[in-house]
N, C-alpha and C positions, 0 to 999 in steps of 0.2 A: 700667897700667904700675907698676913697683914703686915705694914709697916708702921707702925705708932697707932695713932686712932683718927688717922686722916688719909691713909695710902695703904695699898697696896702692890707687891709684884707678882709679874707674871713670867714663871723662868721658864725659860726653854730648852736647858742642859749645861753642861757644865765646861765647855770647853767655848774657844776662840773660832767659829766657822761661819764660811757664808750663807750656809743653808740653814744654821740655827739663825743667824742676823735679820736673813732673809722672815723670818718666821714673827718675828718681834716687830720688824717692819708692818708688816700686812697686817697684823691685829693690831696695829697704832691704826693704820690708814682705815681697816673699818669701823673701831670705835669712835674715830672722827666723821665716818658718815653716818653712824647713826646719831650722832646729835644729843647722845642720854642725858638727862637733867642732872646737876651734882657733879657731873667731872668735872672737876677744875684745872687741871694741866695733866699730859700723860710724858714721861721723858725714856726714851730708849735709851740701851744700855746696847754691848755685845751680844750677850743672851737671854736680856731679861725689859720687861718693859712696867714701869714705875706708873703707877695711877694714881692721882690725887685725888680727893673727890670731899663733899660737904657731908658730913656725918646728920646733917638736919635735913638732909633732901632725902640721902640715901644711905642705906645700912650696908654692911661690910656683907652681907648673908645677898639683898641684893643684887648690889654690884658684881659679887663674884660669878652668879647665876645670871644675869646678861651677859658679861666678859666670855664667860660656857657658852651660849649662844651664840654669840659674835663669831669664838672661836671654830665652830661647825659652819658658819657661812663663811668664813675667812679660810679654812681649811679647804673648801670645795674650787678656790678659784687658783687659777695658775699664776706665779707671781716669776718665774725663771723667763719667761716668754716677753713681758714685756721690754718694750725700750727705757732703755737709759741714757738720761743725761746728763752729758759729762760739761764739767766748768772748766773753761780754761786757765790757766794762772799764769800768767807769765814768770819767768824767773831768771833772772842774771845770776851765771855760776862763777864760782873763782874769784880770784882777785880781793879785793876788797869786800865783795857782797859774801865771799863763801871763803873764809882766810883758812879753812882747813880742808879743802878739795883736795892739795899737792900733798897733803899728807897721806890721805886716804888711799893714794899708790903702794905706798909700802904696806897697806895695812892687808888689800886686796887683791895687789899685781895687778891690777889695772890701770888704764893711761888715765889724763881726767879726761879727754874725751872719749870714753870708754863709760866710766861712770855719770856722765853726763846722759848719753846716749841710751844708757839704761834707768836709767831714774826720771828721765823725759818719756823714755817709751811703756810706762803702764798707767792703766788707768785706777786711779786709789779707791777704793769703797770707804766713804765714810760712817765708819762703824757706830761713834758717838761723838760727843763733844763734852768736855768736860777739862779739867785741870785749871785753866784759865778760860774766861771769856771769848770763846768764838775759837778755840785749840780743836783743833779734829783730829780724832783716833783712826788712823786710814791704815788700811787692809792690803794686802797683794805689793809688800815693796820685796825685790829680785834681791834673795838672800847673797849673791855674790857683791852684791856691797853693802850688806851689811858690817859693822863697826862697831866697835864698844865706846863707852862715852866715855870722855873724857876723866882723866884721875882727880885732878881739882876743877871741879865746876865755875864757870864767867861770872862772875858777879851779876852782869849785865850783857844781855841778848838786845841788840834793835828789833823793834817792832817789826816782823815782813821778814825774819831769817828763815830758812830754809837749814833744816839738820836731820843729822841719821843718831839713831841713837841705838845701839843694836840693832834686831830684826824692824825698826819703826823707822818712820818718816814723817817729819808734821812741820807744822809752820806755827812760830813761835807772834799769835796774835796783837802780843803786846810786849811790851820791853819788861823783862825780869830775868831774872839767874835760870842758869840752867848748864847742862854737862852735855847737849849734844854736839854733836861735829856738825860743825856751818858748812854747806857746800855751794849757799847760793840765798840770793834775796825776791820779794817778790814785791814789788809799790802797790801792792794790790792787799785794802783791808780787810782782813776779817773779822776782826772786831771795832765798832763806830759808833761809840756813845750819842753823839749826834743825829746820827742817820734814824731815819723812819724806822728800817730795819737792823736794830744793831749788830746782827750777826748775820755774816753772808751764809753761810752754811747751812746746813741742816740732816741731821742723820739720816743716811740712805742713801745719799748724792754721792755722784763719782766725781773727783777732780783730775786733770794732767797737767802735769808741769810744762811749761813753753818753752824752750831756752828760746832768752834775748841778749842782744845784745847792749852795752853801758849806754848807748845813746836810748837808743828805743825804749831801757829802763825808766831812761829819767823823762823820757817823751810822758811815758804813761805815768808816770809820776806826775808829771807836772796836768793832764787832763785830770788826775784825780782829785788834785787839789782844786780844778776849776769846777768840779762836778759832772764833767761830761765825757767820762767814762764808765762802762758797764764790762763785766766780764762776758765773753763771748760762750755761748752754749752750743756743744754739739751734741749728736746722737750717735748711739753707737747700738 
């Protein structure tokens, strides 16, 4: 359906799933091999995928009757099969980096290395990006530590914290307010005005948390500020 007179979206249901995500992916990834003249940017969502396009190249009647055709080629191909890969993030828990881990015992009966061990051990889907700059909406965090956020929200998050905020998990890209619970930090940017690519991310990628240790933090802390660090990719 149209969005003003330069976008449209394309929903694919009404709920939070993989299999809907998965669906919005795949029709991003074929309208970017076919190349159609007039699109100007496409942005996924959870269930819905955002097309910008030039109203002087190409009309809204157009566009939607490609997007149809795309969708019949995009539907025939299997998208669960392929591999995935996952970015690694390092992140230092507790302590200083995550000052409300030791609370998160009472909240869930578990130790913090319990909630460590679980919140290292899955791999996130990142569903979108959006709130702040290079912020990722990640999928699959293990409802047994989930947490409600905070009653009076931080004024002020460092860049690189790691928090639960209910059923979510995300890493807070840049330094602003917010109500999640800190369990942990990561020296690892995702958002970099500077950089070539200012945002490490991108919807559809899986991320895992590393747990490191204070030294090893500030190790890759300090490469990152030399430039000669990359985050490490696996497959899964």
């Amino acid at each position: 359906y149209p969005v003003g007179d330069m976008a449209l979206s394309v929903d694919f249901g009404n709920v939070i799933s993989e299999e809907i995500n998965e669906k919005v992916m795949q029709l991003e990834h074929v309208l970017q091999e076919e190349k159609i003249p007039g699109i100007l940017e496409m942005l996924p969502s959870y269930r819905a995928l955002l097309v910008r396009y030039n109203p002087a190249e190409l009309s809204y009647a157009q566009l939607s009757e490609k997007i149809g055709k795309a969708q019949e080629r995009g539907g025939s191909q299997e998208t669960h099969s392929r591999r995935k890969a996952i970015r690694l993030i390092p992140c230092c828990y507790g302590g200083r980096y995550g000052e409300d881990l030791k609370g998160m015992e009472t909240l869930t009966g578990l130790s913090e290395q319990e909630i460590i061990a679980i919140h290292s051990g899955t791999d996130y889907k990142i569903y979108m990006l959006g709130f702040l700059p290079g912020f990722v909406y990640l999928g699959g965090m293990d409802e047994r530590i989930a947490a409600s956020r905070l009653d009076v929200p931080r004024v002020a998050i460092p860049a690189g914290s790691v928090g639960i905020g209910g059923k979510q998990t995300g890493v807070y890209p840049i330094a602003s307010p917010g109500g999640w619970r800190l369990i942990g930090s990561t020296p690892v940017r995702f958002y970099d005005p500077a950089a070539k690519k200012p945002i490490l991310c991108s919807a559809g990628e899986y991320i895992r948390f590393v747990p490191v240790s204070e030294s090893e933090y500030e190790k890759i802390a300090a490469d990152i500020a030399a430039g000669t660090y990359r985050t490490e990719i696996a497959e899964s």
